[in-house]
C-alpha positions in Angstrom: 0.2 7.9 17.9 -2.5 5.1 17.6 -2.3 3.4 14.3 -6.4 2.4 13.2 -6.3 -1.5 12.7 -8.8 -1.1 10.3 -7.1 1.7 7.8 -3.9 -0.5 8.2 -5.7 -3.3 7.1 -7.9 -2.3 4.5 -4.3 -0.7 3.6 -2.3 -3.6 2.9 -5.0 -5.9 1.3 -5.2 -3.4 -1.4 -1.4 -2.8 -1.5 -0.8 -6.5 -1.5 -3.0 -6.9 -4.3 -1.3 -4.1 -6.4 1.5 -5.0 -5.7 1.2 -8.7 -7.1 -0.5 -7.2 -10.6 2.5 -5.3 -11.5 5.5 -7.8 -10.2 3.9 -11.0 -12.1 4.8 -9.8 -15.7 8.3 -8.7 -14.4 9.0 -12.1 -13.2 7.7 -13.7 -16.2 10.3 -11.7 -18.0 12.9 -13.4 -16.2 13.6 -16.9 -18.1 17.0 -17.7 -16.5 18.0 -14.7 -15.5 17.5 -12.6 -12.5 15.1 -9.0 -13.2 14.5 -6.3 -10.3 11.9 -5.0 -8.6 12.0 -2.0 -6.7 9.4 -1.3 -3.7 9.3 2.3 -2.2 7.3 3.1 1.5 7.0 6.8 1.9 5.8 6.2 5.9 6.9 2.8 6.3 7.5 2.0 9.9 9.3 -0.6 11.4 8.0 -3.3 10.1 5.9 -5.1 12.8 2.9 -3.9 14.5 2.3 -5.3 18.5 -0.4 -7.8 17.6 -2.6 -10.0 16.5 -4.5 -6.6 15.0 -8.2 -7.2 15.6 -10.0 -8.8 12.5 -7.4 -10.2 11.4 -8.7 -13.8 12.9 -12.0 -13.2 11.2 -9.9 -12.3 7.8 -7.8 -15.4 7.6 -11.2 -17.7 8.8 -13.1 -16.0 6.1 -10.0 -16.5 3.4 -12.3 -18.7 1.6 -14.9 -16.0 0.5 -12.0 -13.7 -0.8 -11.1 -14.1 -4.6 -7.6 -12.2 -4.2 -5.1 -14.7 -2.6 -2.4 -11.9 -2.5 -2.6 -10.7 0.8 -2.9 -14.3 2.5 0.6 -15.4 0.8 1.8 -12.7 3.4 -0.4 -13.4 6.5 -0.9 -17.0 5.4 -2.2 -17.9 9.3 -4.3 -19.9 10.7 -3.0 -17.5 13.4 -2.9 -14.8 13.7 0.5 -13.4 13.8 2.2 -11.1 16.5 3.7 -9.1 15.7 2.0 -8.2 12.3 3.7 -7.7 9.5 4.1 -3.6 8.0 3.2 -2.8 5.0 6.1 -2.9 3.6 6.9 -6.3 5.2 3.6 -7.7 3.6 5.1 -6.1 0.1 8.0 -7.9 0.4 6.3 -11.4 1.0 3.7 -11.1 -1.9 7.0 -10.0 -4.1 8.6 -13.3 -3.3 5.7 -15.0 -3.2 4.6 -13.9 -6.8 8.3 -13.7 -8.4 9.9 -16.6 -6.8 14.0 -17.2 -6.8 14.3 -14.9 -10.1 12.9 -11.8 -9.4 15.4 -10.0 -6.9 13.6 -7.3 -4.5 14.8 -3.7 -4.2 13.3 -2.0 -0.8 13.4 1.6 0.1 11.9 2.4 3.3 11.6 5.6 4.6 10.5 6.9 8.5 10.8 10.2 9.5 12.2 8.7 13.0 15.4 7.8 13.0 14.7 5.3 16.1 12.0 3.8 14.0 14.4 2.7 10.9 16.6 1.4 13.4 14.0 -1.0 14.8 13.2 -2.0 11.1 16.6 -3.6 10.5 15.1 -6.5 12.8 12.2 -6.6 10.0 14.6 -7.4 7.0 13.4 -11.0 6.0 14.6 -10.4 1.9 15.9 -8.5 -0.8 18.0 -5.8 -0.6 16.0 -3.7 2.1 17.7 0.4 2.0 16.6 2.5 5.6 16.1 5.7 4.9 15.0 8.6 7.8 14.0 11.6 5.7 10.5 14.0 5.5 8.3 11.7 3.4 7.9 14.2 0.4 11.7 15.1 0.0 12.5 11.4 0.6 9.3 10.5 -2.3 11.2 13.3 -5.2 14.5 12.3 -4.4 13.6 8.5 -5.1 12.2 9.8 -8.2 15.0 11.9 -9.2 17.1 8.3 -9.3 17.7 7.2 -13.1 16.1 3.8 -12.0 12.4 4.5 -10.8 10.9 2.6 -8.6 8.4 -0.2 -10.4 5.6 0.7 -6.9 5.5 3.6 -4.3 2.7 3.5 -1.4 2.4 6.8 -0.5 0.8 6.8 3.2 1.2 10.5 4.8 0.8 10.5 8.2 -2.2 11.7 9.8 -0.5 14.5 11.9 1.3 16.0 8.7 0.6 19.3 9.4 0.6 20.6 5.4 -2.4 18.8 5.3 -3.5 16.5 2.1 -1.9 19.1 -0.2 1.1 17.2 -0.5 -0.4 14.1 -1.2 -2.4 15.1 -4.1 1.2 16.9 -5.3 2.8 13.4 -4.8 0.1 11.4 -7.0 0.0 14.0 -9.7 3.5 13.8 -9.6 3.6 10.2 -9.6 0.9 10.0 -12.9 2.7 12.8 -14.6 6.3 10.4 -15.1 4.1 7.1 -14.6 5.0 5.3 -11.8 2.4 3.2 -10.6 1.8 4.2 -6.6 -1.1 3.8 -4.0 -1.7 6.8 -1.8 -3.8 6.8 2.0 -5.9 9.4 3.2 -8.9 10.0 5.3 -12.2 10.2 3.9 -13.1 13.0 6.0 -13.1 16.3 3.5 -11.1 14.6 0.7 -13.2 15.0 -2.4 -11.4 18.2 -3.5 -8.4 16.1 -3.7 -10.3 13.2 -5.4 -11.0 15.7 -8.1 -7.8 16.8 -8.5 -6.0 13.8 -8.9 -8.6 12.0 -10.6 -9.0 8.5 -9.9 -11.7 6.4 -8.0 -10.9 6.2 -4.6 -11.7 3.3 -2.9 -12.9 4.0 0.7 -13.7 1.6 3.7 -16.3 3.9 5.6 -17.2 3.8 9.1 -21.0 3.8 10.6 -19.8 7.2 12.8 -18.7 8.1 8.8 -14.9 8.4 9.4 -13.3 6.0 7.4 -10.0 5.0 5.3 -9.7 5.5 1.5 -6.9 4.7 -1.1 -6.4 5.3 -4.8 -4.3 4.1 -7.1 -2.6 5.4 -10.4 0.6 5.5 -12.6 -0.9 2.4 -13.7 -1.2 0.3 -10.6 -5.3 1.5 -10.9 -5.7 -1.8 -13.2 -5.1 -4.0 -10.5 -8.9 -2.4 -8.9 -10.0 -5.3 -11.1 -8.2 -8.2 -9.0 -9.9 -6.5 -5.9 -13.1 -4.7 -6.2 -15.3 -8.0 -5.3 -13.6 -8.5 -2.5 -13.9 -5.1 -0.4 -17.4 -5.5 0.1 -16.1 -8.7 2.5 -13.7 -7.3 3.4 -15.8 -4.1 4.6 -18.4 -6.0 6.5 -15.3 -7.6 8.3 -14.1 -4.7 9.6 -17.4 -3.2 10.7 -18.1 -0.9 7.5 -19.3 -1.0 4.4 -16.9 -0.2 0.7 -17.8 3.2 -0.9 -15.8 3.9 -4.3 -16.0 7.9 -4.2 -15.8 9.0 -7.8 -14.4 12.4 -8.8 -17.2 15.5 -9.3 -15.0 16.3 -12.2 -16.0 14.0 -14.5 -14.1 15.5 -17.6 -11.1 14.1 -16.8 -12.1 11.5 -14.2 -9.9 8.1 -15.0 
């Protein structure tokens, strides 16, 4: 399956971003001592995509009109890097980068493929990094289920899922019901029904054909919009589209 540069990108700016917002005041809880936090990936991957992606030169050369530095303590460059880092790799360097030696890193990482979890042990860079080979949505409730919930879950279905974006709106009402901050994908073709069921503002990187690449984020992980909503408009333009937030119709209970 061919994995969009752009989604993947606009993916882990956002994620990076988010990701930062909710470890910094863990870490500053630390004083001496070490605190957790726990990262989940739903469709993670192995960990390193055959690169340098396209745009990402134009990214790091345009660093300096980006307010968010997040994403750039994991792809620092001036190169581009090949491979390039997976989300969840990209996770785990803004976690260290934000938390430094006191904040210890919990990783669960999930593939449907077991081949692909075995290729991701070569990924591991820190933390305690867990491989796990399960369906994405039975993998996402059992994680849940834990006594200790995760502190972040990206929540990126796979395109060919065939149950469709039902199960995605199910995870992020789940997710907002017991309030764990996630970030979920999806396509912005036909998506508004699920918009207005979950709730929250998606922010969408759209296409001039008009396909494009939306995420939203909630459980509490929607504050961090703040730390990036100048910056998609660059970051749009870089990638050949233009940033479209796509409110829900439902305004009654839109958050």
């Amino acid at each position: 399956m061919t994995v969009d540069h752009r989604a993947t990108l606009w993916n882990q700016f956002i994620l990076a971003a988010a990701v930062a917002r909710l470890a910094l005041p863990v870490a500053e809880r630390a004083g001496d001592d070490l605190v957790y936090f726990s990262y989940t990936d739903t469709h993670a991957g192995a960990g390193a995509l055959p690169g340098p992606l396209p745009a990402v030169a134009s990214v790091i050369e345009n660093h300096s009109r980006f307010a968010n530095r997040a994403w750039f303590s994991a792809v620092p460059g001036p190169i581009p890097p090949d491979p390039h880092p997976g989300s969840w790799v990209v996770a785990g360097r803004v976690l260290g980068a934000v938390g430094g030696p006191q904040l210890a890193i919990e990783m669960d990482v999930n593939d449907i493929e077991p081949a692909v979890m075995e290729a991701a042990k070569a990924a591991r860079e820190r933390g305690w990094v867990r491989l796990w080979s399960h369906d994405w949505f039975l993998f996402l409730r059992s994680r849940l289920n834990r006594p200790e919930r995760p502190h972040f879950v990206f929540v990126d279905p796979p395109p060919d899922d065939p149950r469709g974006p039902a199960y995605g709106v199910d995870a992020a009402i789940l997710m907002d019901t017991v309030g764990v901050p996630y970030m979920l994908s999806y396509p912005v073709s036909d998506c508004q029904a699920a918009i207005d069921q979950v709730g929250r503002t998606g922010l969408e990187l759209v296409l001039p054909d008009g396909s494009g690449h939306g995420v939203l984020l909630g459980g509490g992980a929607e504050t961090a919009v703040l730390d990036v909503i100048s910056d998609l408009r660059v970051l749009a333009e870089i990638l050949g589209g233009a940033f479209v937030p796509r409110l829900p119709a439902s305004v009654d209970y839109a958050i």
